[in-house]
C-alpha positions as CSV (number, residue, x, y, z in Angstrom):
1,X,-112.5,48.5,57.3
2,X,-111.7,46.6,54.6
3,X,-108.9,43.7,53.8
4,X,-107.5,46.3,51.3
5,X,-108.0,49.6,53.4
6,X,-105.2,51.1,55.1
7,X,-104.7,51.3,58.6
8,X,-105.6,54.6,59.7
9,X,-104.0,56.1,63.1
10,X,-106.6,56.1,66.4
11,X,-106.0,59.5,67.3
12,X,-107.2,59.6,71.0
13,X,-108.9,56.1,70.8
14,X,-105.7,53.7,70.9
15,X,-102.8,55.4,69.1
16,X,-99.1,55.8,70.4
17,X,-100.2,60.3,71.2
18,X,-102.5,58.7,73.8
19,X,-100.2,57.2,75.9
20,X,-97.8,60.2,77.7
21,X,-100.8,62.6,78.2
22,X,-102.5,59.5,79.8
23,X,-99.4,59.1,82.2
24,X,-98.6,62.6,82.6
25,X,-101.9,65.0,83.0
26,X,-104.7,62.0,82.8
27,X,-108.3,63.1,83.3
28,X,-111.2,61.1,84.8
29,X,-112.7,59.5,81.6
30,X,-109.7,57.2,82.1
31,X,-107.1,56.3,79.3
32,X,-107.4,54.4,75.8
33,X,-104.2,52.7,75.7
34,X,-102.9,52.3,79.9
35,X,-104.8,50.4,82.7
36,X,-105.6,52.6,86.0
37,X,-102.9,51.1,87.7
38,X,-100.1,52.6,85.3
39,X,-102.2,56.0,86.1
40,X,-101.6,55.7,90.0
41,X,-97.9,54.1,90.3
42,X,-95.7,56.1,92.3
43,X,-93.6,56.3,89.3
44,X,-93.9,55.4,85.5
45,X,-91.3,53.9,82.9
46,X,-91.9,54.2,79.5
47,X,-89.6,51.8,77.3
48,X,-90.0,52.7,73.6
49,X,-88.8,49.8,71.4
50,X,-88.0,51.4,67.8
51,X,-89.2,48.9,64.9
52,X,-90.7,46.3,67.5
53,X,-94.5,45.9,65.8
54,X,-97.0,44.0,67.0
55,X,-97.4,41.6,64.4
56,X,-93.7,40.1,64.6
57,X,-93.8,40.7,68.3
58,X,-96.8,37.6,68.4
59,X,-95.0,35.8,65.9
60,X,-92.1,35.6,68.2
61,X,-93.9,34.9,71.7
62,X,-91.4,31.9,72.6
63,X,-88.3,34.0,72.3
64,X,-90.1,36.7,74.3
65,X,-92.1,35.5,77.3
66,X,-92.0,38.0,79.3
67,X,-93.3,40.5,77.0
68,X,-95.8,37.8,75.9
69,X,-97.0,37.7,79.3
70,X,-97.3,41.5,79.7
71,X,-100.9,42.7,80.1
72,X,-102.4,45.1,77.1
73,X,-102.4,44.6,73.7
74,X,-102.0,46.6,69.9
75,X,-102.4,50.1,69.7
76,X,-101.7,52.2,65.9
77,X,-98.7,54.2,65.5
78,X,-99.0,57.4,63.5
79,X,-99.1,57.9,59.6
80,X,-96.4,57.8,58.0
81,X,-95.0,54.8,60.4
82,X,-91.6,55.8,61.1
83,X,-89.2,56.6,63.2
84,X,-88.9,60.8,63.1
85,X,-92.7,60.7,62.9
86,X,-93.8,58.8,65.7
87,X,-91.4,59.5,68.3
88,X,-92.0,63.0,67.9
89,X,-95.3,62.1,68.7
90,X,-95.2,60.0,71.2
91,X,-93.3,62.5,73.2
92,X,-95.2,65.3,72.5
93,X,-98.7,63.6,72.8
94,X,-100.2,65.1,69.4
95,X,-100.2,63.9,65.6
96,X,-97.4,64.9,62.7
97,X,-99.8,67.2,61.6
98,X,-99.4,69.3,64.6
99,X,-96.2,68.9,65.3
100,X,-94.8,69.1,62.1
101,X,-92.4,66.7,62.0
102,X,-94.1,64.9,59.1
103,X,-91.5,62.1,57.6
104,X,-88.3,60.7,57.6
105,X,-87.1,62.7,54.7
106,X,-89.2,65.7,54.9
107,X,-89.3,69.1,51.9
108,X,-88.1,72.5,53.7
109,X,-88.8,74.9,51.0
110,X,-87.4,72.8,47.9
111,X,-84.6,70.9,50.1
112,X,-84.9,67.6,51.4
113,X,-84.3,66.9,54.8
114,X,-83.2,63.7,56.5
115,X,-85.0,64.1,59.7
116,X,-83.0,61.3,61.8
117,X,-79.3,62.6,60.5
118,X,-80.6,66.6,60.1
119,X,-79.2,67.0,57.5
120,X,-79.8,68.0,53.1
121,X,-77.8,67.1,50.4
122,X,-75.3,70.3,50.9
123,X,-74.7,68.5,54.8
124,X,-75.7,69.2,58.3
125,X,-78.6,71.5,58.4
126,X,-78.3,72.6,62.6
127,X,-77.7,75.8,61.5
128,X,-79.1,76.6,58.3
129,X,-82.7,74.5,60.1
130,X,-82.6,74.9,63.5
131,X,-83.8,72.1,65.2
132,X,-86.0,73.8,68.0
133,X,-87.5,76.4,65.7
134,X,-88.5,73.6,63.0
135,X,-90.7,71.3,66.2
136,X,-91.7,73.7,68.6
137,X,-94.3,71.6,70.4
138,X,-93.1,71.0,73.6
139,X,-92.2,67.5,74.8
140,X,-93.9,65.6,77.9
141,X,-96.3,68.1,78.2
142,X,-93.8,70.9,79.4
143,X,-92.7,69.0,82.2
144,X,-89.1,67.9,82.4
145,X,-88.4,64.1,82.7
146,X,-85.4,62.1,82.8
147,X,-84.9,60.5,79.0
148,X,-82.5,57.4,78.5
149,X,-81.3,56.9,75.5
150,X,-77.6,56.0,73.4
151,X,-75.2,58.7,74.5
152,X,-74.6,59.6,71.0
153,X,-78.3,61.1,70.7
154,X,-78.0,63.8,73.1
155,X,-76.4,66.4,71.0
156,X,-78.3,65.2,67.5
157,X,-80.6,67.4,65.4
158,X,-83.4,65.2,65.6
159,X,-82.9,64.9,69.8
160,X,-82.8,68.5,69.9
161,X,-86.0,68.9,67.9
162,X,-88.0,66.0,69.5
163,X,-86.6,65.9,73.0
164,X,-86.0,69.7,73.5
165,X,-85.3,70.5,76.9
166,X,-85.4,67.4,78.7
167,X,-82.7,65.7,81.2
168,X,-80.2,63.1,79.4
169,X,-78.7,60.0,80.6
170,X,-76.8,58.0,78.2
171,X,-76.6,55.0,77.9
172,X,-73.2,53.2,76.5
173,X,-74.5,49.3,76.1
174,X,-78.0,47.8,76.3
175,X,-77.6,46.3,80.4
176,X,-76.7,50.2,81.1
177,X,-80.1,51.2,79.9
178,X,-82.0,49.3,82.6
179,X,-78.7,50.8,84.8
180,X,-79.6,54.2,84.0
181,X,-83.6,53.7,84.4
182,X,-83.2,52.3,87.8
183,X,-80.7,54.6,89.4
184,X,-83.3,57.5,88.1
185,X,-86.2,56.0,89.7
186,X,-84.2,55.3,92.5
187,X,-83.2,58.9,93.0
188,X,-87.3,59.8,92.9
189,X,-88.0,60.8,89.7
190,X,-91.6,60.3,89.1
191,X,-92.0,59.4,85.0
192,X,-88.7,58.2,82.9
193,X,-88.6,58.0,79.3
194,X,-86.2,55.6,77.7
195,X,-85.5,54.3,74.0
196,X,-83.6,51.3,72.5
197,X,-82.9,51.5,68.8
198,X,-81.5,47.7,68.1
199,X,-85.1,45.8,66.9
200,X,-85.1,48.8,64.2
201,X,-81.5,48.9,62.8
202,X,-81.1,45.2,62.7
203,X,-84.6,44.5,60.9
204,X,-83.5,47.0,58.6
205,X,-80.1,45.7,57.6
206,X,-81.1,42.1,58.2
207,X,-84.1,41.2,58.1
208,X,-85.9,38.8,60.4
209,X,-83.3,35.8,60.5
210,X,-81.1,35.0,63.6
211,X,-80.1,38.5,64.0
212,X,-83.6,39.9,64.8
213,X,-84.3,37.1,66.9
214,X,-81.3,37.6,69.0
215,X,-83.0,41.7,69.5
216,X,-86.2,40.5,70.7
217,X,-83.9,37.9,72.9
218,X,-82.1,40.7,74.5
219,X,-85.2,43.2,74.8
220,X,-87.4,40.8,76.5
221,X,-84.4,40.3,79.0
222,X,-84.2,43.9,78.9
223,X,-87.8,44.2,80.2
224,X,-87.8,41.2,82.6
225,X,-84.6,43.0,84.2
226,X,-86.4,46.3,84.5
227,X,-89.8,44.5,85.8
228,X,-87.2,42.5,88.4
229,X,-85.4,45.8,89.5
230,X,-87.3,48.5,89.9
231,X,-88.9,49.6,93.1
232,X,-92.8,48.8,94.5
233,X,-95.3,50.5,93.2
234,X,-93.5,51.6,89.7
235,X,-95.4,50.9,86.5
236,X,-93.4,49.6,83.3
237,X,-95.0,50.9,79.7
238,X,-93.4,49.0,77.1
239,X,-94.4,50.5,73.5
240,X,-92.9,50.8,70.1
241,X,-93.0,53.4,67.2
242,X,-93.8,51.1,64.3
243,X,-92.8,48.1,62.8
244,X,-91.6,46.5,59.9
245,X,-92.2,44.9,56.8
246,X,-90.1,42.7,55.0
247,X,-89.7,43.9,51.9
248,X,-86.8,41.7,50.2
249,X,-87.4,41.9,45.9
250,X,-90.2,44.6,46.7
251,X,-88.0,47.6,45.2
252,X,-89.7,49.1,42.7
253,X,-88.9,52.4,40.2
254,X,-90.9,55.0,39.2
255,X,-92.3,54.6,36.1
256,X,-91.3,56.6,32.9
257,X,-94.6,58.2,32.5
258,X,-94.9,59.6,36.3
259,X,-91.3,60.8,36.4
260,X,-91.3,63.6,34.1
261,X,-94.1,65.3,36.1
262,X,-92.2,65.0,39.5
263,X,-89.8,67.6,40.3
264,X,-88.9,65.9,43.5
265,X,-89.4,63.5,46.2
266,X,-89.3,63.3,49.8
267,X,-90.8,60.3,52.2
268,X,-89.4,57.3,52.0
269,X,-89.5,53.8,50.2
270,X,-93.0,52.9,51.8
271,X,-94.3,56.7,51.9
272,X,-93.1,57.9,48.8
273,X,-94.1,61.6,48.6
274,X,-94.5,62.9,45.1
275,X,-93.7,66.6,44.2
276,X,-95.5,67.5,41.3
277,X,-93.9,69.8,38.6
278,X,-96.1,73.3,38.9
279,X,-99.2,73.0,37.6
280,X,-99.3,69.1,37.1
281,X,-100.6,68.2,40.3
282,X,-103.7,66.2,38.9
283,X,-102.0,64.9,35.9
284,X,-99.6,63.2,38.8
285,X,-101.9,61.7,40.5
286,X,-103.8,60.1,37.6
287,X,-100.5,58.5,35.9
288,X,-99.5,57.6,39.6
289,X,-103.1,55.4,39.7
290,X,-102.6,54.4,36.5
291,X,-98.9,53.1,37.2
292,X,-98.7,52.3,40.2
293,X,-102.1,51.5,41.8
294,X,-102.1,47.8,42.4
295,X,-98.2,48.3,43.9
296,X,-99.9,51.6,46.6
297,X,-102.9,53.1,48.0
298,X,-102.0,56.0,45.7
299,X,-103.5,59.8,47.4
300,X,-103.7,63.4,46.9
301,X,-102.3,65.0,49.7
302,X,-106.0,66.9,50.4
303,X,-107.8,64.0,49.9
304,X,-105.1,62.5,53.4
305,X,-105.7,65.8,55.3
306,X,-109.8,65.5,54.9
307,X,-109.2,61.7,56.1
308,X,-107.6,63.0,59.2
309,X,-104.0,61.0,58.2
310,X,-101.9,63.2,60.2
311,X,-104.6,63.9,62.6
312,X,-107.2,66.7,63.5
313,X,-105.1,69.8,62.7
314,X,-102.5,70.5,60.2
315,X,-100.7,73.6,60.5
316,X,-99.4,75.6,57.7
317,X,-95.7,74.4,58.0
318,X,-96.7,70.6,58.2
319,X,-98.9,71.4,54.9
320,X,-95.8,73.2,53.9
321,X,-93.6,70.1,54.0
322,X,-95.8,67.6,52.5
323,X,-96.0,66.5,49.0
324,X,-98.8,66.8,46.6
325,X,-99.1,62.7,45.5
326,X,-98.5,59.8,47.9
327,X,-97.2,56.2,47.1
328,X,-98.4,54.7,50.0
329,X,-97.2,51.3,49.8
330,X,-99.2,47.9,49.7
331,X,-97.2,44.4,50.9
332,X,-93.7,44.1,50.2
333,X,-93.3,47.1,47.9
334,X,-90.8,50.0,47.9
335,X,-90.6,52.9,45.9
336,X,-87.0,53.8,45.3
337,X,-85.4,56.9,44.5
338,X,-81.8,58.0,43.8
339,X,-81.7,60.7,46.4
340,X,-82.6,58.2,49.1
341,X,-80.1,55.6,49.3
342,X,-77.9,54.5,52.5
343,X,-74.6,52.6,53.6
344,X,-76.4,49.4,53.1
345,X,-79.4,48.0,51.4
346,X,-82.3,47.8,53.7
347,X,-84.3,44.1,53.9
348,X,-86.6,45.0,56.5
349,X,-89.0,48.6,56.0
350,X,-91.3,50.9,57.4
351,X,-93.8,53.9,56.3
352,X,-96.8,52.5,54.9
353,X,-100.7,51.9,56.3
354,X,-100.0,48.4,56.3
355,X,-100.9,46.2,59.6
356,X,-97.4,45.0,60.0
357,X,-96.4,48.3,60.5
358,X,-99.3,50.1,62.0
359,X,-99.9,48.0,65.0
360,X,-97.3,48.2,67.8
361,X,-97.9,46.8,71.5
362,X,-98.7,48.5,74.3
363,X,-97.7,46.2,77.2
364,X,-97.8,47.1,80.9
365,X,-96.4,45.6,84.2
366,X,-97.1,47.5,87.8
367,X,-94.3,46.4,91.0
């Protein structure tokens, strides 16, 4: 791979879908991402880290020792790396392209979804999309684990299309988390999911000052709690979904000749999906080159399903919801867009093929 290439996702040879079908229903050619010892604890906790990439994670070794001395190493997220994207897959064990769940802000038939709020422009979309009828791969592998996360998930759009089914405990503060995981191993449960959010939203709203170090602070105490309090013979998987660029005087506009042959977008900053106007599909995606190329790896959206971007199979209702033109964004760069604006102005950014935000750890401690 070249200096310039993207980072591709290593479906089923070191990518975040590897690691629950490892834990859960492994087979005896032995796992890409999780030592043999993980495969034969008693009882496995997987920790998900939102935002917490592998690249700033080794950049940051002295505020997190124990994670530093964790055994394993980086594994690729999923394309597009973000949130909606790759939790759904780690969960389920299989690519966007087969689960569907394809972006942060994905196209439903002309509307624009925001995955993480469910919700369009005219407002919550539980009824009008139903969550469990729009991801209908099942999570964990059918079974049934217990999943820790903020209370204020459990009854979300995006936790009923990603964590259908499963057994909630809520946490209300970051020590309750390892509260929560421990009392379920405690009580026998064999495999626990849990998820901490904090190295995401702060990254995003402030960057990587003393805010973001204080996160990775408090989640390597997190994990040296966990690694201190949980019973013999329990493994510890600590993983993220992607992490983040910095991306602070990278926004960037569309340029005048593109936008007239857009008739929307969907994506995000770092994963811009274009929507070509009918019939203008090639026309895009030369002025997108012509504009835009030294900014994004600029792609048709065939050319990304022949490369195997969202993995081996694409179903028709992934196809369905992508775009026709991707800005896939190179270094700091962000590709705005009127429709796709928050409560705050983000510093720190995710989406693209870049290596700060394709590589993620995959760190393991057994009791």
């Amino acid at each position: 791979m070249a200096d310039d290439d993207p980072v591709l996702p290593r479906f089923g040879a070191g990518c975040v879908t590897d690691l629950v079908p490892s834990v859960l229903e492994p087979d005896d050619h032995g796992s890409p991402v999780v030592p043999d010892e993980v495969i034969d604890a008693s009882a496995v906790v997987v920790l998900v880290l939102d935002g917490l990439g592998w690249e700033q994670l080794q950049a940051r070794t002295r505020l997190a020792p124990t994670l530093a001395g964790l055994a394993g190493g980086p594994v690729t997220t999923v394309a597009p790396s973000t949130t909606a994207a790759a939790l759904t897959s780690i969960v389920t064990g299989v690519a966007p392209g087969e689960h569907g769940m394809v972006g942060y802000r994905i196209d439903v038939d002309g509307d624009v979804l925001n995955a993480l709020r469910w919700s369009t422009p005219r407002g919550d979309a539980r009824e009008r999309i139903p969550p469990e009828q729009f991801q209908t791969v099942a999570p964990f592998l059918g079974h049934r684990p217990v999943v820790v996360q903020n209370a204020e998930f459990a009854r979300s759009g995006f936790t009923r299309a990603h964590l259908a089914d499963v057994r909630h405990r809520g946490w209300r503060t970051l020590p309750t988390l390892a509260v929560e995981v421990r009392q379920a191993v405690a009580a026998g449960e064999p495999f626990v999911y849990a998820y901490y959010d904090g190295v995401d939203k702060i990254a995003h709203e402030f960057g990587f000052g003393e805010h973001y170090e204080a996160e990775i602070v408090a989640c390597d105490r997190l994990v040296a709690d966990l690694m201190m309090s949980l019973p013999r013979g329990t493994a510890l998987v600590v993983t993220a979904d992607h992490g983040i660029v910095d991306c602070t005087d990278g926004e960037t506009e569309l340029d005048r000749g593109v936008l007239p042959l857009v008739e929307r977008q969907s994506g995000e900053a770092r994963f811009r999906w274009l929507h070509a106007a009918p019939g203008r599909a090639r026309d895009l995606l030369d002025a997108a080159e012509g504009a835009h190329g030294e900014r994004a790896w600029i792609r048709s959206v065939e050319q990304m399903i022949d490369e195997s971007w969202f993995g081996p199979i694409v179903t028709d209702d992934a196809r369905r919801r992508l775009g026709d033109v991707a800005l896939v964004a190179r270094e700091h760069w962000a590709f705005m867009d009127a429709a796709d604006t928050g409560r705050v102005r983000l510093i720190g950014r995710h989406g693209s093929l870049t290596p700060g935000e394709m590589f993620v750890p995959m760190l393991s401690f057994t009791s």
